[in-house]
N, CA, C and O atoms as a Tripos MOL2 file, in Angstrom:
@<TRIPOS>MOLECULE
protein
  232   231    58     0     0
PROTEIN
NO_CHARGES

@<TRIPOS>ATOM
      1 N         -14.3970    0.5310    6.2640 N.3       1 UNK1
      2 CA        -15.2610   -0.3220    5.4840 C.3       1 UNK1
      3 C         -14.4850   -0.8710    4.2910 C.2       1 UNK1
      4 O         -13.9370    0.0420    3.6740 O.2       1 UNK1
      5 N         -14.2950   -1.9450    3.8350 N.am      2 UNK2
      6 CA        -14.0240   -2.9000    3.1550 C.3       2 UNK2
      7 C         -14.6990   -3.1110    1.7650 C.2       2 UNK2
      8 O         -15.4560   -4.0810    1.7460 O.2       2 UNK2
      9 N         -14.5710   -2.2860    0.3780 N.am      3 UNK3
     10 CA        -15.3770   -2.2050   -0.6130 C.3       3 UNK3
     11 C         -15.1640   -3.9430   -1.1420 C.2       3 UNK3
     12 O         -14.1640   -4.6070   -0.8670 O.2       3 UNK3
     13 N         -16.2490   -4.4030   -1.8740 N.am      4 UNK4
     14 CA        -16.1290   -5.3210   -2.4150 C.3       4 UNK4
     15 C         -15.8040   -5.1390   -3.8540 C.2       4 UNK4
     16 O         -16.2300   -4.1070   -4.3730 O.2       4 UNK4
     17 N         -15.0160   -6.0970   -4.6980 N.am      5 UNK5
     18 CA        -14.5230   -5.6250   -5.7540 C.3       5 UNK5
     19 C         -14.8780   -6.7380   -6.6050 C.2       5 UNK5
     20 O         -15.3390   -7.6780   -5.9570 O.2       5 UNK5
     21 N         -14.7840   -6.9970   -8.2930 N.am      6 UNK6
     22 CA        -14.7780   -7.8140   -9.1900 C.3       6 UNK6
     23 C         -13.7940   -7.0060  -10.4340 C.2       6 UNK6
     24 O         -13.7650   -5.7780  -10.5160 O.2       6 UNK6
     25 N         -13.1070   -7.8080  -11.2520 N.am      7 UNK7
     26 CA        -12.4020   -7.6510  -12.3240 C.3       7 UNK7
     27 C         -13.5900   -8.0580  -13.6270 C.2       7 UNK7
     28 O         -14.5110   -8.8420  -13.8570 O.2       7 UNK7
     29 N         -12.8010   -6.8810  -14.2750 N.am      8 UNK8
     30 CA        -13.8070   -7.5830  -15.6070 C.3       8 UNK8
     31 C         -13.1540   -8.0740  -16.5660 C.2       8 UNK8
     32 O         -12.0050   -7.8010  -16.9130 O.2       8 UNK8
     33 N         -14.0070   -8.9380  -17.0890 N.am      9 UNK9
     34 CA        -13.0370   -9.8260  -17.6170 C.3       9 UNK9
     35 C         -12.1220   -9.8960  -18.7080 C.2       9 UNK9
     36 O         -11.5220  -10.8730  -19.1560 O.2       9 UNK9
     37 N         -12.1120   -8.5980  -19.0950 N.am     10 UNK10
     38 CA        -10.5920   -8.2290  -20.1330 C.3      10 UNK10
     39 C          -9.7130   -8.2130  -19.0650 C.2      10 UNK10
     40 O          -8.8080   -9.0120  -19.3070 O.2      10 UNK10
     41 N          -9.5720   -7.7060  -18.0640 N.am     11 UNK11
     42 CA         -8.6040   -7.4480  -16.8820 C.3      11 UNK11
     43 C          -8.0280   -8.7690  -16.4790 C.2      11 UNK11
     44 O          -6.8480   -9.1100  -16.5600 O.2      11 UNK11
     45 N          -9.4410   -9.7260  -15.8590 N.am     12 UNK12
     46 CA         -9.0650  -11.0760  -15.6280 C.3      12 UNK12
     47 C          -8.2940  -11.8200  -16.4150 C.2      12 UNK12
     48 O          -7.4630  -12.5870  -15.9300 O.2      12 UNK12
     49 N          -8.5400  -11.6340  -18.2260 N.am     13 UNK13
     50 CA         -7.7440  -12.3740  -19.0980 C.3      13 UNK13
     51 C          -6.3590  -11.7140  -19.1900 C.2      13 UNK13
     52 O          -5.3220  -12.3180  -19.4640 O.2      13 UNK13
     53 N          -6.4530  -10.5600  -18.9610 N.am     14 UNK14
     54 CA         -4.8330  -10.0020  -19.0510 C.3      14 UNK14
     55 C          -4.0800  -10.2970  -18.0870 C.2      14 UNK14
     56 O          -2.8680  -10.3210  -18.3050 O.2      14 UNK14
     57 N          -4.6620  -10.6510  -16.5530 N.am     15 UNK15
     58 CA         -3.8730  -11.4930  -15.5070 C.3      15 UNK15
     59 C          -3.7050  -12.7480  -16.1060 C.2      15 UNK15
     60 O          -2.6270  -13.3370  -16.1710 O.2      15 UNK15
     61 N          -4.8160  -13.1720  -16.5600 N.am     16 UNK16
     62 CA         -3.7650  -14.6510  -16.3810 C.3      16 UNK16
     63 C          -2.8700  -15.0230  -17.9650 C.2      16 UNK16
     64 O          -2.5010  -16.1730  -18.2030 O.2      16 UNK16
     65 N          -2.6180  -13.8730  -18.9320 N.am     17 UNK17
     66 CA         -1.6120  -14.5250  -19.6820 C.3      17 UNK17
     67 C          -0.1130  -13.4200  -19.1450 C.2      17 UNK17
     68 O           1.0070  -13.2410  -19.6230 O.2      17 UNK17
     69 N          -0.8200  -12.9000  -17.9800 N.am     18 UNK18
     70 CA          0.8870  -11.8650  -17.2850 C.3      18 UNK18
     71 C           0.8460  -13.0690  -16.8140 C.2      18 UNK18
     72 O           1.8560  -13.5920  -17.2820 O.2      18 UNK18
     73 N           0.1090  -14.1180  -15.9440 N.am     19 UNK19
     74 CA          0.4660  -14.9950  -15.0900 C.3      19 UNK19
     75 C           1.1740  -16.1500  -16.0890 C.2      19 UNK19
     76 O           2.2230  -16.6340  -15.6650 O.2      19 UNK19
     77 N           0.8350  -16.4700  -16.9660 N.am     20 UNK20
     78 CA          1.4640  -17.4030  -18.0780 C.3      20 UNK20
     79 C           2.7250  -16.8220  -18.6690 C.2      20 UNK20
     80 O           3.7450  -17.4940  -18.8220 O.2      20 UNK20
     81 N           2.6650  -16.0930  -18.8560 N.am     21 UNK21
     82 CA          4.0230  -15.5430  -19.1790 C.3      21 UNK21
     83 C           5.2260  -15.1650  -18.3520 C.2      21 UNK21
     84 O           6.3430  -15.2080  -18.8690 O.2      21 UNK21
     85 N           5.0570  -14.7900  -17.0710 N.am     22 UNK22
     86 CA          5.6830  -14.8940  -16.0690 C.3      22 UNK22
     87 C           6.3570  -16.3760  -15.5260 C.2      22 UNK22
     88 O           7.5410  -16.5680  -15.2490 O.2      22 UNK22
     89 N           5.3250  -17.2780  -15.4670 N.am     23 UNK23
     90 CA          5.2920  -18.2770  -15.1210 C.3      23 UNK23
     91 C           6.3660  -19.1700  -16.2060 C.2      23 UNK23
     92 O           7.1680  -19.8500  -15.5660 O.2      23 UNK23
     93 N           6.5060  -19.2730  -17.6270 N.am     24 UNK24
     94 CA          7.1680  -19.3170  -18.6920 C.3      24 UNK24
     95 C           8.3980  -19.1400  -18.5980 C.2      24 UNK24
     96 O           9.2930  -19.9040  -18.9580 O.2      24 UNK24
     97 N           8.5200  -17.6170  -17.8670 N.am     25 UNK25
     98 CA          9.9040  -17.1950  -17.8480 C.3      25 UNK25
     99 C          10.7400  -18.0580  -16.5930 C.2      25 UNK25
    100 O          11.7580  -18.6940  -16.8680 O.2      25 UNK25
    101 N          10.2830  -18.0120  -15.4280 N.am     26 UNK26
    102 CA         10.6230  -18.5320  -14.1480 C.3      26 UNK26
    103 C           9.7160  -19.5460  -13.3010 C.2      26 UNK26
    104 O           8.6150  -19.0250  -13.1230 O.2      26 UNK26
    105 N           9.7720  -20.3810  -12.9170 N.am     27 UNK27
    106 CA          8.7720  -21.3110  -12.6510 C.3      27 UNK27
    107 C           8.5480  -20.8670  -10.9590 C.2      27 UNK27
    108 O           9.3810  -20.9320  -10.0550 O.2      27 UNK27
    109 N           6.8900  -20.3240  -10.8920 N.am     28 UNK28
    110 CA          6.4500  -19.6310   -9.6970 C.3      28 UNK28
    111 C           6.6210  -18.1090   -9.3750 C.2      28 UNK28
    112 O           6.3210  -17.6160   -8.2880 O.2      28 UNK28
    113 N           7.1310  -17.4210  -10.4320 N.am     29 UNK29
    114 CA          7.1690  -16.1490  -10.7570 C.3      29 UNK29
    115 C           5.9220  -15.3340  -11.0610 C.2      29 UNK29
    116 O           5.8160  -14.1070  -11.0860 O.2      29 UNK29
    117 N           4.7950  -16.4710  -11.3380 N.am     30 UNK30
    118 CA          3.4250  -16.2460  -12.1650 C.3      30 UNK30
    119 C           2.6760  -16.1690  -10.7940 C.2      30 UNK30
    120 O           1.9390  -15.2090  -10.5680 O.2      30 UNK30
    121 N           2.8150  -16.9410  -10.0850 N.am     31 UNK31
    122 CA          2.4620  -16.7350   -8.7070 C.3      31 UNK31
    123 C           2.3700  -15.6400   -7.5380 C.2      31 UNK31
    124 O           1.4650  -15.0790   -6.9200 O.2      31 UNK31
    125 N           3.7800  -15.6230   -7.5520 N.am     32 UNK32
    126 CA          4.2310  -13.9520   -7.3190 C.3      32 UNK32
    127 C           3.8150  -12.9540   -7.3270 C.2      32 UNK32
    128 O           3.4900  -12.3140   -6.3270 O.2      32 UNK32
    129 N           3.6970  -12.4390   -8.9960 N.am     33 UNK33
    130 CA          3.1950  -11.7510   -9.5240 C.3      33 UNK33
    131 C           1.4620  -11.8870   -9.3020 C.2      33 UNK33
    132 O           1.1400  -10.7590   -8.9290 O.2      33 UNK33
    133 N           0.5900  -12.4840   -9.3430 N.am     34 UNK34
    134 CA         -0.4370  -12.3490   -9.1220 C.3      34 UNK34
    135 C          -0.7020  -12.2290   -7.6660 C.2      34 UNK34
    136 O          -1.6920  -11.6040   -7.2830 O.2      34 UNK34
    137 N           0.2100  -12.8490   -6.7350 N.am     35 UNK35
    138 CA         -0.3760  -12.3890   -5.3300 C.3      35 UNK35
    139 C           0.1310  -11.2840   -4.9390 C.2      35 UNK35
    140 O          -0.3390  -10.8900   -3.8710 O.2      35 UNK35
    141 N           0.9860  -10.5740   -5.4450 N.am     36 UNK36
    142 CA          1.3830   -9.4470   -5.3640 C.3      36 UNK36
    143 C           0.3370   -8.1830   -6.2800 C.2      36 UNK36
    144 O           0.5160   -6.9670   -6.2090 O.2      36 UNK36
    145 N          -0.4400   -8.6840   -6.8740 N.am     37 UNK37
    146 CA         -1.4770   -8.2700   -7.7630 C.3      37 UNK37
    147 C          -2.6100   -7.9940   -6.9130 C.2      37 UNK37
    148 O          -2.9140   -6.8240   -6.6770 O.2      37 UNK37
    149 N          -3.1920   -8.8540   -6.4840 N.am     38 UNK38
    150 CA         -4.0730   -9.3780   -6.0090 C.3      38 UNK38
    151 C          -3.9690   -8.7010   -3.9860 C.2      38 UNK38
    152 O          -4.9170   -8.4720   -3.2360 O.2      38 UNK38
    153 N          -3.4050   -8.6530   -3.8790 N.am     39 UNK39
    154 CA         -2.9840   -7.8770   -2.4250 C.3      39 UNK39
    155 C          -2.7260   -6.0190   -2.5390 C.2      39 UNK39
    156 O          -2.7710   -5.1080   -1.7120 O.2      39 UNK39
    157 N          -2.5300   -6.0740   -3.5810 N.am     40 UNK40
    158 CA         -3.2690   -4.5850   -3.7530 C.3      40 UNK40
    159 C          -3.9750   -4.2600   -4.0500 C.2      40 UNK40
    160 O          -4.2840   -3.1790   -3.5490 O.2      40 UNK40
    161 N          -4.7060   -4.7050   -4.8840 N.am     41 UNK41
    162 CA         -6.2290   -4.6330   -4.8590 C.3      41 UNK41
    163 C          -7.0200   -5.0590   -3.5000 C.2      41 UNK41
    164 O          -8.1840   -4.6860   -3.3570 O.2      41 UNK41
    165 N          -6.5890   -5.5850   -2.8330 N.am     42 UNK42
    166 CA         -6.4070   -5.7960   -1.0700 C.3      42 UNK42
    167 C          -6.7490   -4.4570   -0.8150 C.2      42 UNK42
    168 O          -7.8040   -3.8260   -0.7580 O.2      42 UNK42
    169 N          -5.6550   -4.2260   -0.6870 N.am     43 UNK43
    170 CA         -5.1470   -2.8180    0.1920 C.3      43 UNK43
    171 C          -6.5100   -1.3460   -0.5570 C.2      43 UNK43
    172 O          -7.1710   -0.5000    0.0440 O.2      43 UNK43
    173 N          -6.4110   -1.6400   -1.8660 N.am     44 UNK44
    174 CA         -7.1120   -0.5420   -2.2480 C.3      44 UNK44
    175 C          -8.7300   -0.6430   -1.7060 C.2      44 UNK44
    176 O          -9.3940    0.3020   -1.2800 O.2      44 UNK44
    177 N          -9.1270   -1.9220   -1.8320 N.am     45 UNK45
    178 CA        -10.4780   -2.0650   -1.5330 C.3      45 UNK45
    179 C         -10.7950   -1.7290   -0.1350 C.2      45 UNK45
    180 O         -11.8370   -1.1110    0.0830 O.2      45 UNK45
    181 N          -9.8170   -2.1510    1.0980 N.am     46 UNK46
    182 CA         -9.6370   -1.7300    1.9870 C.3      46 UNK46
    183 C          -9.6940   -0.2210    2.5590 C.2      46 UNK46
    184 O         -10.4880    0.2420    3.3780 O.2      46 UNK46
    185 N          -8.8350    0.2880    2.0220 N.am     47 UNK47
    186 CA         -8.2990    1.8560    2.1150 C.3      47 UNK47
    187 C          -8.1630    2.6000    0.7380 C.2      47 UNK47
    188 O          -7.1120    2.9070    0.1750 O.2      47 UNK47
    189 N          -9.4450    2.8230    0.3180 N.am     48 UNK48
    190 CA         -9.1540    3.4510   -1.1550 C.3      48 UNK48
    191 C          -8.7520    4.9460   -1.0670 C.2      48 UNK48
    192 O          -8.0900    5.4570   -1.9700 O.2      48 UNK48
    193 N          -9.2080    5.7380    0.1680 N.am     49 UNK49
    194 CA         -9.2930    6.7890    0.2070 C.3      49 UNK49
    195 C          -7.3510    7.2840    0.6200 C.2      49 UNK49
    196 O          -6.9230    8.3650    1.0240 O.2      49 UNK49
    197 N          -6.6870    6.1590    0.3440 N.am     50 UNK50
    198 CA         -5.0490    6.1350    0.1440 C.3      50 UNK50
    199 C          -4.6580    6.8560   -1.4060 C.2      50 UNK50
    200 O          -3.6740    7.4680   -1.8210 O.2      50 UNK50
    201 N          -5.7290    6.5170   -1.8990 N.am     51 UNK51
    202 CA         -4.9840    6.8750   -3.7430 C.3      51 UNK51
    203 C          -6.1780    7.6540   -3.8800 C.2      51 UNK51
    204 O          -7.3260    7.4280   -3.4980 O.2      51 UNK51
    205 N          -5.5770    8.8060   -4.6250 N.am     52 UNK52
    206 CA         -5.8650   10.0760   -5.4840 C.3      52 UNK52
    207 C          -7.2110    9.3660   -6.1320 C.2      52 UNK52
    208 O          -7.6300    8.2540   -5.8100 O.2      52 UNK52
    209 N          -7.9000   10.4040   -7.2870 N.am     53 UNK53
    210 CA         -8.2990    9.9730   -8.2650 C.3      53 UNK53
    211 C          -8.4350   10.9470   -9.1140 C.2      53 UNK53
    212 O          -8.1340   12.1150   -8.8700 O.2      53 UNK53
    213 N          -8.9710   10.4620  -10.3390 N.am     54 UNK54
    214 CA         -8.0600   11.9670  -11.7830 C.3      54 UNK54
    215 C          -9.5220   12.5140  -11.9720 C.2      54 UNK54
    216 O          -9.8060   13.4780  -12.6820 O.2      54 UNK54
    217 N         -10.4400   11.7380  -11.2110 N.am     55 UNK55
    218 CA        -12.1570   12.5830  -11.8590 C.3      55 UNK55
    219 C         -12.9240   12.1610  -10.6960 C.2      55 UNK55
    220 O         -12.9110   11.0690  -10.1260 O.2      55 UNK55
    221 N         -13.7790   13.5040  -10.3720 N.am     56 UNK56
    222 CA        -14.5850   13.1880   -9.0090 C.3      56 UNK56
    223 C         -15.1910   11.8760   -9.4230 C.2      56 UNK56
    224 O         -15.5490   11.5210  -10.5460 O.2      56 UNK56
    225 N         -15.2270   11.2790   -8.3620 N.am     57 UNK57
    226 CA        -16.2580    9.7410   -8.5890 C.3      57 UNK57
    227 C         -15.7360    8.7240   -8.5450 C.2      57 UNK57
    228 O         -16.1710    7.8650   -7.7790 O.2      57 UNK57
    229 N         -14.6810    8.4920   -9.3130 N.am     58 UNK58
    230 CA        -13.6200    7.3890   -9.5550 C.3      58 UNK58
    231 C         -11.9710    7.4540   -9.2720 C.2      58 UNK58
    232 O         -11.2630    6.4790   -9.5220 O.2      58 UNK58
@<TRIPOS>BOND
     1     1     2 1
     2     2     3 1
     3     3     4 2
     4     3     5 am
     5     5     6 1
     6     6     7 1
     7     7     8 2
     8     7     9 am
     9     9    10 1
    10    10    11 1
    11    11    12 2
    12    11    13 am
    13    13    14 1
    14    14    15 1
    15    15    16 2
    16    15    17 am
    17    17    18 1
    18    18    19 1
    19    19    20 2
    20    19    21 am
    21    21    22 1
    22    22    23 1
    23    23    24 2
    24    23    25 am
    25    25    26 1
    26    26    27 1
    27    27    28 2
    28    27    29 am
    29    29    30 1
    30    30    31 1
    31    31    32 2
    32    31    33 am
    33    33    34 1
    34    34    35 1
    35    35    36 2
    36    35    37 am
    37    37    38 1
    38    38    39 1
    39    39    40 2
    40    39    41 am
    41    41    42 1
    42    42    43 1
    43    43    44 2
    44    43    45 am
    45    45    46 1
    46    46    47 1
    47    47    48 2
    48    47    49 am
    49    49    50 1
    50    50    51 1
    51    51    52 2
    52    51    53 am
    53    53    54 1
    54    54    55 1
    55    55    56 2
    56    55    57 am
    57    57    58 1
    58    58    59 1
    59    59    60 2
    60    59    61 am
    61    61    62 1
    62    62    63 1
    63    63    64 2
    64    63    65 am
    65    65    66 1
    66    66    67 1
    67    67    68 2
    68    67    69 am
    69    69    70 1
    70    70    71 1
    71    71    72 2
    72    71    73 am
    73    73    74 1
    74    74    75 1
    75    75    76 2
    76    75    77 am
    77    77    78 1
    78    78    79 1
    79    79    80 2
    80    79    81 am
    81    81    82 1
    82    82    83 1
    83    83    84 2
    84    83    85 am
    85    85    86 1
    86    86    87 1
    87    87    88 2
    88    87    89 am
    89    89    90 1
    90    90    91 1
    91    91    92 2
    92    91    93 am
    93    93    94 1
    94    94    95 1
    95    95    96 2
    96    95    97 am
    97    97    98 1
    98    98    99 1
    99    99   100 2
   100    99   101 am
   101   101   102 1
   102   102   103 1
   103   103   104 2
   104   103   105 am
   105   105   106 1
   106   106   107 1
   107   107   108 2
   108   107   109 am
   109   109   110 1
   110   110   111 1
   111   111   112 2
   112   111   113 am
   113   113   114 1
   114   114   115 1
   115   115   116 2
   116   115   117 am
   117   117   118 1
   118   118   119 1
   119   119   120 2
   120   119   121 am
   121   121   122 1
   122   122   123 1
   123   123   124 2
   124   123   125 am
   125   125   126 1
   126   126   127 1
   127   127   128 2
   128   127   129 am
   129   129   130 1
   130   130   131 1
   131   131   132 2
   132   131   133 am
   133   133   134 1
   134   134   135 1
   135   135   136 2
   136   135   137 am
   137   137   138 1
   138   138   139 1
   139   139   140 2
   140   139   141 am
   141   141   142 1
   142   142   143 1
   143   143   144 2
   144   143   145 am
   145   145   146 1
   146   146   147 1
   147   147   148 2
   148   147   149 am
   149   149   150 1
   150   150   151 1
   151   151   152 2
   152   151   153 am
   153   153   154 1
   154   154   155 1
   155   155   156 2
   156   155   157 am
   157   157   158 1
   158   158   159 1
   159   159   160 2
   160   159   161 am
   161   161   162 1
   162   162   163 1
   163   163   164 2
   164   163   165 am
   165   165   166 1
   166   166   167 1
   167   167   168 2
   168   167   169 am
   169   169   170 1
   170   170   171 1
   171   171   172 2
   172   171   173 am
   173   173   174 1
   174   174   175 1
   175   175   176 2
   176   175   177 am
   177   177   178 1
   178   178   179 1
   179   179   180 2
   180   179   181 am
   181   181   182 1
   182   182   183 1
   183   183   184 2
   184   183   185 am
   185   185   186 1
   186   186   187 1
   187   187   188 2
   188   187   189 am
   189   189   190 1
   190   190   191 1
   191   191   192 2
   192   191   193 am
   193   193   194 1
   194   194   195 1
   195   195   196 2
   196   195   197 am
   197   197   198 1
   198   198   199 1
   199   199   200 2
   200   199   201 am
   201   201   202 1
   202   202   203 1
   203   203   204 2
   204   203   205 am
   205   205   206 1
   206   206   207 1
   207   207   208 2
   208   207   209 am
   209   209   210 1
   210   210   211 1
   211   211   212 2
   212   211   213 am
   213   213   214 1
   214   214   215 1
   215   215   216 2
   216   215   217 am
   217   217   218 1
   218   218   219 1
   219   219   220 2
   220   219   221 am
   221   221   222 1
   222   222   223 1
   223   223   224 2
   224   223   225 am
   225   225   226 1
   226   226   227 1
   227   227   228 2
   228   227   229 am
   229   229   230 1
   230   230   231 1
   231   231   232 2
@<TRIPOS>SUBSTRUCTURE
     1 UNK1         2 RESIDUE 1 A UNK
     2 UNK2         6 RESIDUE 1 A UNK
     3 UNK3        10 RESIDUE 1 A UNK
     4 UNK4        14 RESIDUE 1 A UNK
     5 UNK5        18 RESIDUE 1 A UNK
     6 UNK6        22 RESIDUE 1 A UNK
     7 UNK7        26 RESIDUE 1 A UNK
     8 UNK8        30 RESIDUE 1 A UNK
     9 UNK9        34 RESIDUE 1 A UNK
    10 UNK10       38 RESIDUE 1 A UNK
    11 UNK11       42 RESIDUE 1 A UNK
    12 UNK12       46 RESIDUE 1 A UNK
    13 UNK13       50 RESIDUE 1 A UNK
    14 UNK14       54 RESIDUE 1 A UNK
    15 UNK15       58 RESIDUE 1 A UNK
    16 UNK16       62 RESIDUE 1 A UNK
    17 UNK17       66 RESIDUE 1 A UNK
    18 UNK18       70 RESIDUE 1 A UNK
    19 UNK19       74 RESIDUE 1 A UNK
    20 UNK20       78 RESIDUE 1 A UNK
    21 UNK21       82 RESIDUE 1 A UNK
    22 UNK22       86 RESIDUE 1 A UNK
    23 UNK23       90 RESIDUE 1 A UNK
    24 UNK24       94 RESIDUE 1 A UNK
    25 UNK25       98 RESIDUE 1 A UNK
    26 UNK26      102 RESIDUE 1 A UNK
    27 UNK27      106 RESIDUE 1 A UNK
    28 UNK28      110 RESIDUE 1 A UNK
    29 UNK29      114 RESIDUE 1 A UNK
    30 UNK30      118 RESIDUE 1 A UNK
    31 UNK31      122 RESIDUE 1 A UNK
    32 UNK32      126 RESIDUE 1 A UNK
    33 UNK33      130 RESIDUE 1 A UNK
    34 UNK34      134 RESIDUE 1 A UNK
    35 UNK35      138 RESIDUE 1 A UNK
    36 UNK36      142 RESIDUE 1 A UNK
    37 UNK37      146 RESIDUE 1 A UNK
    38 UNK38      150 RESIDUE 1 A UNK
    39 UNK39      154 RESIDUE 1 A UNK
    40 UNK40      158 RESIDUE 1 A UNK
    41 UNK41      162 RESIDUE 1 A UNK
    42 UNK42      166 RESIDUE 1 A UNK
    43 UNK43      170 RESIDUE 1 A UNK
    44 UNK44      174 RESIDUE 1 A UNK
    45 UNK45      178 RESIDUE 1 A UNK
    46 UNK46      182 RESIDUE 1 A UNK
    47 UNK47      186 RESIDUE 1 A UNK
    48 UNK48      190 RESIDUE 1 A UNK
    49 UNK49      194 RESIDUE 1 A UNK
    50 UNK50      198 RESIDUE 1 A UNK
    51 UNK51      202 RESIDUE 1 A UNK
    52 UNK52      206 RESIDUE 1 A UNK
    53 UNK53      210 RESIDUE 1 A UNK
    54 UNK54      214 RESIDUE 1 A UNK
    55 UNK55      218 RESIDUE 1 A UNK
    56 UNK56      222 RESIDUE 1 A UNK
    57 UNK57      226 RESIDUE 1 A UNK
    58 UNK58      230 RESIDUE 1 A UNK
């Protein structure tokens, strides 16, 4: 089963000035970096029961 997920939006704003700043440094690096972001949160939503967690529940 396939959890559905949302970012909140301190998270969302901290992607996109990693994505601006990345992007700054190397042109399409910002890209990168977010689909490489963004595809693990893939994978986790997918298969969460892959990663640990530090407190029952979460």
């Amino acid at each position: 089963m396939k959890y559905a997920y949302h970012l909140h939006p301190e998270a969302d704003k901290d992607l996109s000035n990693a994505y601006a700043w990345y992007e700054n440094n190397k042109l399409g690096l910002g890209q990168k970096f977010i689909d490489a972001v963004l595809e693990k949160i893939e994978t986790i939503a997918a298969w969460p029961e892959l990663y640990g967690s530090k407190r029952k529940g979460y």
